[in-house]
N, C-alpha and C positions, 0 to 999 in steps of 0.2 A: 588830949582825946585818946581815950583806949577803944581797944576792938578787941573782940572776943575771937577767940576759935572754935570752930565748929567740930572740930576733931579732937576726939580722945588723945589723953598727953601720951600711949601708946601707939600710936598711927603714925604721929609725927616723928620717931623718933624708931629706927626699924632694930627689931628683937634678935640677937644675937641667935643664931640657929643651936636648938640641940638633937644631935646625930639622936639620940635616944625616942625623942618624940616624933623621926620622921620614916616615914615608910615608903619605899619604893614599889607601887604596884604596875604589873601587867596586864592591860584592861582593852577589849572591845571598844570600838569609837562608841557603842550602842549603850555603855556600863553608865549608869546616872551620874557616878563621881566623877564623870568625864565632861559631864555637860556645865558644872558652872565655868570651868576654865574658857569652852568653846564659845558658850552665850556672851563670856567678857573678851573675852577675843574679837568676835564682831561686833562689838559696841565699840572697842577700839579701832578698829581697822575703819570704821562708817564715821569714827569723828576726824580721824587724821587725812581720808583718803576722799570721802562721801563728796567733798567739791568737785574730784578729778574724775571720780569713774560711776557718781550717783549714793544714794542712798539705797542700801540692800544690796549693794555691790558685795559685801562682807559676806551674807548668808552663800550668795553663790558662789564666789571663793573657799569658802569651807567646804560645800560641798561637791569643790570641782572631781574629786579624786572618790573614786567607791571606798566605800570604809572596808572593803576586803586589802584593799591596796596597803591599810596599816596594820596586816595581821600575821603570823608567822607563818612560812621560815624564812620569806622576803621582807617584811614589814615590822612593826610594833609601836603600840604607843605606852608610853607610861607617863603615870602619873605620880606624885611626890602629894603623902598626906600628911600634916602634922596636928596630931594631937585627934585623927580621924577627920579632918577636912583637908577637901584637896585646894594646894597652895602653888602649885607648879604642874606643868608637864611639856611635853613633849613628844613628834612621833617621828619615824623613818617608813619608810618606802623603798623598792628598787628602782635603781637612778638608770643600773647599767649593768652589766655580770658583774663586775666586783669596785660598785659604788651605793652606797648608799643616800638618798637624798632626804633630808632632815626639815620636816614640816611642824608647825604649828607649836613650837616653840614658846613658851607662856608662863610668864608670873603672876597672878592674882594681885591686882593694883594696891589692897592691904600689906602686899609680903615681899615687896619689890627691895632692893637692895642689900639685902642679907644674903647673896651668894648662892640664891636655887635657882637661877640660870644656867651658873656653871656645873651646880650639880645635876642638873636635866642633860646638860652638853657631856659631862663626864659618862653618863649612866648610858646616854644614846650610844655615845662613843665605843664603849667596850662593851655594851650588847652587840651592837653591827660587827663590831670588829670578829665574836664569837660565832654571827654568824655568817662568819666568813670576806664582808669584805673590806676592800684597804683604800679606801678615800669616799670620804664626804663631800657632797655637796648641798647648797642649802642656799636661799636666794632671800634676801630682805626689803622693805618697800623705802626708798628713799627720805620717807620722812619719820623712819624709825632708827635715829641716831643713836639711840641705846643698844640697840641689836648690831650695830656695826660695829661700832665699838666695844663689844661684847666677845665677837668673834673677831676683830681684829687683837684681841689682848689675851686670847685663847688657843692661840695657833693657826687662824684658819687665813689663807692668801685671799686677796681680794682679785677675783677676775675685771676691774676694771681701773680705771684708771682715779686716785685714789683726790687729786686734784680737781677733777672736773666736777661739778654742779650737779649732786645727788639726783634735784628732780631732773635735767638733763640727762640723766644715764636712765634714769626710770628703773628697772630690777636691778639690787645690788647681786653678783654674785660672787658665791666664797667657795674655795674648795679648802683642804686639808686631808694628809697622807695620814691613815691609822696605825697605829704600831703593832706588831703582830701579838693577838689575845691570847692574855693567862693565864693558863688553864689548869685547874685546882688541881693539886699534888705537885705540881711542878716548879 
């Protein structure tokens, strides 16, 4: 007996990233390229989560925090386009005087394991760092194994105890010390 797959033999099998066809932008929560990452964000978060906290639990989580909170010279969000569609992104907020805390976090379920996670991590990374401060904080939901492991193999300490029973802890949290930012000429 055979079966078919429903997926393009490029789906299956994830596209080697090239630096050339990607773009780093600085966007408004409010910029349209920003909403298909957001929309698939809360499709996500309502299939993994929707038992424990409800259905539409997602949209209110996205919209806990006012979209000024990701804008500069406290905040930012950016987004990673490739080829002019957005395939990643990422935003910061102020955690603390010189913490930055790192939300919404996102790979477009098409573009997952080709390494623009860690370039969204990178990119957050040494923006906050530029604008001034020197530790991360960012918190993950227990049934997103990917994201922990993600920052656990990226530098970032887990504030919890690393043994106990993900959905027993309920928010994962990570910190990490930023390196001081390097600034062109120098």
């Amino acid at each position: 007996m055979t079966t078919s797959n429903p997926l393009p033999p490029e789906a299956l099998s994830p596209a080697v990233l090239d630096p050339s066809a990607l773009k780093v932008l600085l966007l408004p929560m409010h910029d349209p390229r920003v909403r298909p990452l957001l929309d698939e964000l809360a499709v996500e978060y309502d299939s993994r989560y929707g038992d424990r906290f409800g259905r539409g639990a997602a949209a209110e989580e996205l919209n806990r925090y006012p979209a000024s909170e990701f804008e500069g010279p406290g905040g930012a969000l950016l987004v990673i386009q490739e080829n002019g569609g957005s395939v990643a992104g990422g935003a910061f907020r102020r955690y603390n005087a010189d913490t930055a805390e790192f939300k919404r976090i996102w790979t477009h379920s098409l573009h997952r394991r080709r390494g623009l996670a860690r370039l969204v991590l990178a990119e957050l990374e040494a923006l906050a760092a530029l604008r001034g401060y020197r530790r991360v904080h960012l918190t993950t939901g227990p049934r997103q194994p990917e994201a922990k492991h993600l920052y656990l193999t990226t530098g970032y300490e887990a504030q919890f105890d690393l043994a106990r029973d993900p959905e027993l802890i309920g928010s994962l949290a990570f910190s990490k010390d930023l390196p001081a930012p390097v600034l062109p000429g120098r």
